[in-house]
C-alpha positions in Angstrom: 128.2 39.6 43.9 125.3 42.5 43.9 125.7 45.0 41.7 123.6 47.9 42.8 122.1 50.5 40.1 121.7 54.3 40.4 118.1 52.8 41.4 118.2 51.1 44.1 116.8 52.3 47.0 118.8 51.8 50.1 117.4 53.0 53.6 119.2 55.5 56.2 118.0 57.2 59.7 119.1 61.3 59.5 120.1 61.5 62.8 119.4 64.5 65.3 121.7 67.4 64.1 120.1 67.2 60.6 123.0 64.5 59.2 123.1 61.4 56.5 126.3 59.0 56.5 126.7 57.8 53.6 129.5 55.6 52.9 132.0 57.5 55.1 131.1 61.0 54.1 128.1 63.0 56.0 125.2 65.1 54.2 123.0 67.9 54.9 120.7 70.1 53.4 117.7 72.3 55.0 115.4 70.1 53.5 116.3 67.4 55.5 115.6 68.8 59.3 112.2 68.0 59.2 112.5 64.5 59.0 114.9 64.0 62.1 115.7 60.8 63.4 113.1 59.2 60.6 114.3 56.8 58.0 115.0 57.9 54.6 115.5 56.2 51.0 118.6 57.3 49.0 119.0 56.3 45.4 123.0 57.1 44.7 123.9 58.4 40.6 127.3 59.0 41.0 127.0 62.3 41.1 124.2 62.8 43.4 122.5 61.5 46.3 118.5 61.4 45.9 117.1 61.6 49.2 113.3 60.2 49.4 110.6 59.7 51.7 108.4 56.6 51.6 104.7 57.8 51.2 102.9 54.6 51.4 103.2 51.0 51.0 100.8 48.0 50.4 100.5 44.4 49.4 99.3 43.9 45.7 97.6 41.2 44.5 100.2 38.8 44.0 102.0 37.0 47.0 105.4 38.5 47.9 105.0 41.6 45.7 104.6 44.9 47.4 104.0 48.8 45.5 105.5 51.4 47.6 105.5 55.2 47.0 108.0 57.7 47.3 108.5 61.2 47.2 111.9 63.4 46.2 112.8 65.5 49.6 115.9 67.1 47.9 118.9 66.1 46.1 122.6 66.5 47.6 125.4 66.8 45.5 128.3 64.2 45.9 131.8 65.5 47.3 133.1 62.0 45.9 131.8 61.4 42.4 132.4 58.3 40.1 131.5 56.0 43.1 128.0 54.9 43.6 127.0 52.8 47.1 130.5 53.3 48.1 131.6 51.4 45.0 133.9 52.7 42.3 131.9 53.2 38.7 133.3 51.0 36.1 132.7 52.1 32.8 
């Protein structure tokens, strides 16, 4: 089983009237409308959604590794807390 952490990054398209689903609940925020229909990267805490765009991305020196960039676009606060990637937080 895959446990996923507050950071992991997991990809998702806002769609054209400014929306992200995530894990049957939908998100907006002003912040957000400029990036229509693009694919962002959402790190989950529980508490809040961290919404990020992916600046760059290149292979490094090693085979199969790869150093992307990101950059915060805004933070959404969570109507349902203590779950995280649509998983309930054990604690």
């Amino acid at each position: 089983m895959v446990v996923r952490e507050e950071f992991y990054f997991e990809p998702r398209v806002i769609n054209d009237n400014g929306y992200i689903r995530w894990y049957g609940e939908r998100y907006t925020k002003e912040e957000l409308l400029r990036y229509l229909e693009e694919t962002v990267y959402i790190r989950d805490s529980g508490e809040e959604l961290f919404v990020y765009q992916m600046e760059s991305d290149q292979v490094g020196q090693e085979q199969g590794r790869i150093q992307a960039v990101f950059t915060l676009i805004c933070k959404l606060k969570k109507g349902k807390t203590k779950w995280r990637y649509g998983k309930k937080i054990a604690h």
